[in-house]
N, C-alpha and C positions, 0 to 999 in steps of 0.2 A: 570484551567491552560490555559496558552496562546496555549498547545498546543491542547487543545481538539478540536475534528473533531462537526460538526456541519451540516454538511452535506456531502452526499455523494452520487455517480448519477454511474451507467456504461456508459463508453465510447466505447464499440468494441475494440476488439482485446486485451483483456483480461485486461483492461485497467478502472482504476477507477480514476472519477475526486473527490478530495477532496477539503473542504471549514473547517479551522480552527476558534476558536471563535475570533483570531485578525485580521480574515479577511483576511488571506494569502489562496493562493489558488493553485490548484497543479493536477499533474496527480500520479498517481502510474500505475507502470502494473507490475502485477504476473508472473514473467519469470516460463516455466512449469517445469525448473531446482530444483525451490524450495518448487513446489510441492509434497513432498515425505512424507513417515512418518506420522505422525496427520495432516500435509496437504494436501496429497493426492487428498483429494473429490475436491478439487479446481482444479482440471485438468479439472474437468467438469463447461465447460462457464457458463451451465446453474445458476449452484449454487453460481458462479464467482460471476453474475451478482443482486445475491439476497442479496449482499451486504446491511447494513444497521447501522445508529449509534445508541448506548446506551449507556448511560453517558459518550458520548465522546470518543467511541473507535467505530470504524469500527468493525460489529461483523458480523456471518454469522450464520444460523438458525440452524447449526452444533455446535455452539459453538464454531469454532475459531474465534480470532479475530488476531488485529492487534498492535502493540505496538505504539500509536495516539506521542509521543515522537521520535521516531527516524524516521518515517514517515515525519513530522515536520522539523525537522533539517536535512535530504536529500533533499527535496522540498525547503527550505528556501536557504540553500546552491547552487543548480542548477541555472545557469541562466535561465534555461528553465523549471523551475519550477516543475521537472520529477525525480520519484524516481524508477529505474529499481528493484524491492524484489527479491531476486536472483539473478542480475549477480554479478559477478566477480569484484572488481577493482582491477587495475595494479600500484599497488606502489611504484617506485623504481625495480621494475620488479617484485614483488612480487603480485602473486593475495591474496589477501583482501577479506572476503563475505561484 
């Protein structure tokens, strides 16, 4: 699919740069809001940054991964090419995850 990850690198500050197969390209950064629960270990940078793809999903050696489809369409949608995982949007005054 257009939207599988095909590469992926650490940026600093908990920040991953992503590359999809149609060549759109992007940051993510893990707010540590959304670390909780089966996410958790990702509070730690270290394991942050051992980020890696397998058939097109950003996965981590824990076995979370990432959903390579809404990654995708947050990044596509940004002018700035940036997908905040965890914060908040403001909807009509509503926060949104």
């Amino acid at each position: 699919m257009h939207w599988d990850v095909v590469e992926v690198q650490p940026a600093g500050n908990r920040t991953l740069k992503v590359r999809f197969s149609d060549g759109l390209t992007g940051t993510i950064r893990l707010d540590p809001s959304y670390c909780n629960g089966v996410f958790g270990p990702l509070l730690d940078d270290k394991l942050l940054e051992q980020a890696t793809v397998q058939h097109g999903v950003v996965t981590w050696p824990n076995g979370l991964d990432l959903a390579p489809d809404t990654m995708y369409k947050e990044i596509r949608q940004s002018q700035i090419k940036h997908y905040e995982v965890g914060q908040s949007k403001q909807i009509n005054g509503v926060a949104r995850a």
